[in-house]
C-alpha positions in Angstrom: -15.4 10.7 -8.9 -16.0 14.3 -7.7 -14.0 15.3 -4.4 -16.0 16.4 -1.5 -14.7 18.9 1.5 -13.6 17.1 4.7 -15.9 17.7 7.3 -15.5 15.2 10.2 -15.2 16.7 13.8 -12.7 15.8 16.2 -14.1 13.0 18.8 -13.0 13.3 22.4 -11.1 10.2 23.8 -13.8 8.4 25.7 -15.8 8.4 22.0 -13.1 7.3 20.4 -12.8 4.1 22.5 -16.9 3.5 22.5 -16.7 3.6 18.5 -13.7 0.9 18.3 -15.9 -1.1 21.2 -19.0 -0.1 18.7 -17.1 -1.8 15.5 -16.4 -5.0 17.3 -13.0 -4.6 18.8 -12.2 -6.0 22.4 -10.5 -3.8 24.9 -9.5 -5.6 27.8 -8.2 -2.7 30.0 -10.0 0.8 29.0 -7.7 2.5 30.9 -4.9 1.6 29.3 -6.6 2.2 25.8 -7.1 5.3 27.1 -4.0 6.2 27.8 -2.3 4.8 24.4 -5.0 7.1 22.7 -3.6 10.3 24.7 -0.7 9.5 24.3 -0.1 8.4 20.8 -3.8 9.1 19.3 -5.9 7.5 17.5 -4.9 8.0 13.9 -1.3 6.7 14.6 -2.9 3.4 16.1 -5.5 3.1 13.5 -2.3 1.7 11.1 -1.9 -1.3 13.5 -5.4 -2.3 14.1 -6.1 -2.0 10.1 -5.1 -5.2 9.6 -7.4 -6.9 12.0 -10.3 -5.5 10.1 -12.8 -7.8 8.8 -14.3 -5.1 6.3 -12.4 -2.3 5.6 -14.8 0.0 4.0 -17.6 -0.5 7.3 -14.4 -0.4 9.8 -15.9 -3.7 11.3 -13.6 -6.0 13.1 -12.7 -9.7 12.6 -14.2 -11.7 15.3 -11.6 -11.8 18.6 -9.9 -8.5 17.2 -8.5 -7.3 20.4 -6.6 -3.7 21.2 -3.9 -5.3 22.4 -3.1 -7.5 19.6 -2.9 -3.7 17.8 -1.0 -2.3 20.3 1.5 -5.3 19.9 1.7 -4.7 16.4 3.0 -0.8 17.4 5.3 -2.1 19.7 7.1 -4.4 17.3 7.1 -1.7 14.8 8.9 1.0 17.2 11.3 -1.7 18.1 11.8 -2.5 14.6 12.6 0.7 13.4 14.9 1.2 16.0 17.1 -1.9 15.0 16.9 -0.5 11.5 18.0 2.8 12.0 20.8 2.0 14.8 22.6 -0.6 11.8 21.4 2.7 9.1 23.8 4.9 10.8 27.0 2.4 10.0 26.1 2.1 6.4 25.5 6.0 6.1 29.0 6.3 7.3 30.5 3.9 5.7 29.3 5.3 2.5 30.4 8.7 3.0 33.8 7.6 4.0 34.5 5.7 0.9 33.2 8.5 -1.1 35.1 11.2 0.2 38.4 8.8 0.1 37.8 7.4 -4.1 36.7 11.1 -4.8 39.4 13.0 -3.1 42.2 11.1 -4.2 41.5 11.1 -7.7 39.4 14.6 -8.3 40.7 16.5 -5.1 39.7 17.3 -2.2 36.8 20.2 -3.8 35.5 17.6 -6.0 32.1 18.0 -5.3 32.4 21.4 -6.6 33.7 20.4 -10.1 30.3 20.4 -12.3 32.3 18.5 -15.3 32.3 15.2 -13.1 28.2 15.2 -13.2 25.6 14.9 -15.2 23.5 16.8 -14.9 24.6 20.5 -14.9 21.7 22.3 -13.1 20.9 18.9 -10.6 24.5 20.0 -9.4 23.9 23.0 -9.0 21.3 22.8 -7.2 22.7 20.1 -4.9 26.3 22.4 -4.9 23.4 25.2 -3.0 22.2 23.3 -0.7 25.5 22.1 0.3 25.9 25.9 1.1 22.8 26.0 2.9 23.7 23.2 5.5 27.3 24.5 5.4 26.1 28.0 6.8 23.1 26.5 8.7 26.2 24.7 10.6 27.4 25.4 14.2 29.8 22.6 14.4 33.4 23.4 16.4 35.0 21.7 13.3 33.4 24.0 10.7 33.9 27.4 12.7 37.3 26.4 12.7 37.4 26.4 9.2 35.6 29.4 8.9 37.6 31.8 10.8 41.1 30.2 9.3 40.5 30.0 5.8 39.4 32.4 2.9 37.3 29.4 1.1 33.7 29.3 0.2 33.4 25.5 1.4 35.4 23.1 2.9 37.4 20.3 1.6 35.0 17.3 1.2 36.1 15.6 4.3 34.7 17.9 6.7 31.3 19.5 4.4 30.2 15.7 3.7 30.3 15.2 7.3 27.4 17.8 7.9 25.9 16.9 4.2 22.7 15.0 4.6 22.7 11.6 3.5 19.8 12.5 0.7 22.3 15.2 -0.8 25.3 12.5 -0.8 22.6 10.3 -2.2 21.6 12.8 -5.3 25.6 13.8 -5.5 26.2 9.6 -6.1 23.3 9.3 -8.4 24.3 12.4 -10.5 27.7 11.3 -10.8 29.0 10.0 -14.5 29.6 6.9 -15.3 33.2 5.6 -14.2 35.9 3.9 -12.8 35.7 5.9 -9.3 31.6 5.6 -9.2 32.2 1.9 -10.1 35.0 1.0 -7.6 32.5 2.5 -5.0 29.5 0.7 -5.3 32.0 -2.5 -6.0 33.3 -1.8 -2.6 30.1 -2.7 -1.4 29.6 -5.3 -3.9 26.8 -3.9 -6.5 27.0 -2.6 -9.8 26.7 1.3 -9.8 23.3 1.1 -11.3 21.8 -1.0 -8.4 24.3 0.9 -5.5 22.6 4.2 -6.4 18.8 3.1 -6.3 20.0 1.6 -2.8 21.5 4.8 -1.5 18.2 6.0 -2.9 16.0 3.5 -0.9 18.1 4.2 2.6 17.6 7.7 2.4 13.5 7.1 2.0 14.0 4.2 4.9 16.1 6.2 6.9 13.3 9.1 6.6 10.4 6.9 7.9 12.3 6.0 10.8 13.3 9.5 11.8 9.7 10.5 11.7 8.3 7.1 13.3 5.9 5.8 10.4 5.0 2.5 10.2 7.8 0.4 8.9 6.7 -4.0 9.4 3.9 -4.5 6.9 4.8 -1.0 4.4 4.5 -1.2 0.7 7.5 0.7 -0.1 6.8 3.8 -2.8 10.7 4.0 -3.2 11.9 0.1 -5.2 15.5 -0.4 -4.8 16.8 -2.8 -7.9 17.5 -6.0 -7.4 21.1 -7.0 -8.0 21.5 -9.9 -10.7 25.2 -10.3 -9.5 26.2 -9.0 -6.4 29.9 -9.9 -5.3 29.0 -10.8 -2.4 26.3 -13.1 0.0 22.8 -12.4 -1.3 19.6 -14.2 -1.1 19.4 -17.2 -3.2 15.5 -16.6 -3.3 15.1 -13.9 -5.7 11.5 -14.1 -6.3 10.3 -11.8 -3.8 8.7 -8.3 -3.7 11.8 -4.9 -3.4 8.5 -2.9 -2.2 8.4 -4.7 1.0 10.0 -4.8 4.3 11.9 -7.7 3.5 13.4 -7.0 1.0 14.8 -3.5 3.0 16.1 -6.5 5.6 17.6 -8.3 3.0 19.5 -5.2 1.7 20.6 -3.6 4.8 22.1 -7.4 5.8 24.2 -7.3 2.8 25.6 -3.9 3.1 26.8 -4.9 6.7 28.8 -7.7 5.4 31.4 -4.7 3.9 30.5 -2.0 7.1 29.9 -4.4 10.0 31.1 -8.0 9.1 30.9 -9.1 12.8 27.0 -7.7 12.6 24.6 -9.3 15.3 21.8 -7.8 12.8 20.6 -11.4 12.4 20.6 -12.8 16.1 19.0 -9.0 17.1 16.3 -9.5 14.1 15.1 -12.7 14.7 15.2 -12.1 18.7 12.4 -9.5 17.7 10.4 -11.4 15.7 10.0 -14.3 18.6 9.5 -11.5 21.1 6.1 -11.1 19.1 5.1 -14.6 17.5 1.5 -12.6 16.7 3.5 -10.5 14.2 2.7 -12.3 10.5 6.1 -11.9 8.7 3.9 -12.8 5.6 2.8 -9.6 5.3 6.3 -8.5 5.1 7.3 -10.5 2.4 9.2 -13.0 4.4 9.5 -16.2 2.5 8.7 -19.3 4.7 12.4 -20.3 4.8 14.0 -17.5 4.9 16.4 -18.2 7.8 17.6 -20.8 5.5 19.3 -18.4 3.6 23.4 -17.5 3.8 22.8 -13.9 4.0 20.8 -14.7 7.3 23.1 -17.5 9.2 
């Protein structure tokens, strides 16, 4: 099929509401649509009334498709994200500080420097440079310290993995060789290497739609974490379920808190959510009917 240029014109808000009232959608309150189109536009609201669509190609709407059933959907998904990220942030850490501690005590405290423990030479290298990059780019009190004490090109890895981004810690993980120290981290956690690193993998791409608001609840994730055929520690008993969807995500992040946060209220807070908006259809997450069934989410 031969491309064609893009030519559409931009369409002024009152036209964008008469074509959604044109296509069969109901809007109780224009006013309000109004606003959510100013203020959030159309093109980010179009991903939450896709699915009440009847046919997809004409952009006709189901009968009943109402704009506030959309906008319900957007609210759920901002609220969502925000639970994910907030219970993000203690895993991130948590990874980096058993990182730094394995690594350090057995390679030093420049291991991340040392190309013989990766492998792949130039990968390191180029991770080992943007290292640099964020460690210059940085304005920390912690790092100027360092800077106007010390004669080295980097600091030890306690202090540059605390301004490393969590993708480079990611790619330094993955690129490590096989061994007892990358083993007896991702056993920490309760995963074999293999599936640890596709996981660090995963939160980084997670962690990277919720920074830059994207829709999260009914995503088919392009990033497929493994699934782990013996974790050492309270997984899902169901395994026949999809690692491109949002559950799945759930799934993994509730694990990893069992070694970061075992007192987590991820559980209580996530299923508070989902009866806030009974309209949301956790089917098109991937949520098995009995899924609260399940150890991992008791």
């Amino acid at each position: 099929m031969s491309k064609i240029p893009y030519n559409k014109l931009p369409v002024i808000y009152p036209d964008q509401l008469q074509q959604l009232k044109n296509r069969g959608l109901i809007v109780n309150n224009e006013n309000k649509a109004l606003h959510l189109l100013e203020s959030i536009s159309y093109y980010r609201l179009s991903g939450y009334w896709y699915p009440l669509l009847q046919d997809k190609k004409k952009h006709q709407f189901k009968p009943e498709a109402n704009f506030d059933t959309a906008f319900s959907l957007y609210c759920f998904d901002r609220k969502l994200r925000q639970l994910v990220i907030s219970e993000l942030e203690k895993i991130e850490i948590g990874v980096r500080a058993k990182m730094i501690y394995v690594l350090s005590h057995q390679y030093g405290c420049f291991w991340f420097k040392d190309a013989h423990l990766f492998k792949d030479p130039v990968k390191h290298a180029n991770t080992l440079g943007k290292i640099g990059e964020e460690y210059r780019r940085s304005d920390e009190e912690f790092i100027n310290a360092f800077r106007n004490k010390y004669s080295d090109p980097l600091p030890p890895s306690w202090m540059i993995m605390e301004i490393t981004s969590f993708g480079t810690l990611s790619i330094l993980y993955k690129n490590l060789k096989p061994g007892r120290e990358k083993r007896a981290i991702a056993n920490y956690f309760g995963l074999a290497d293999s599936v640890f690193e596709t996981w660090l993998h995963s939160i980084v791409y997670l962690r990277n739609i919720c920074a830059h608001h994207s829709r999260l609840w009914n995503r088919a994730m392009s990033i497929r974490p493994q699934i782990p055929q013996n974790p050492r520690k309270i997984w899902i008993s169901n395994t026949n379920i999809r690692n491109s969807r949002t559950y799945f995500i759930l799934c993994m992040i509730k694990f990893l808190l069992q070694t970061v946060n075992p007192k987590t209220g991820f559980s209580s807070k996530l299923k508070s959510l989902l009866k806030e908006y009974p309209n949301v259809d956790t089917r098109a997450m991937a949520f098995p009917y009995d899924w609260e069934k399940e150890a991992l989410w008791e």
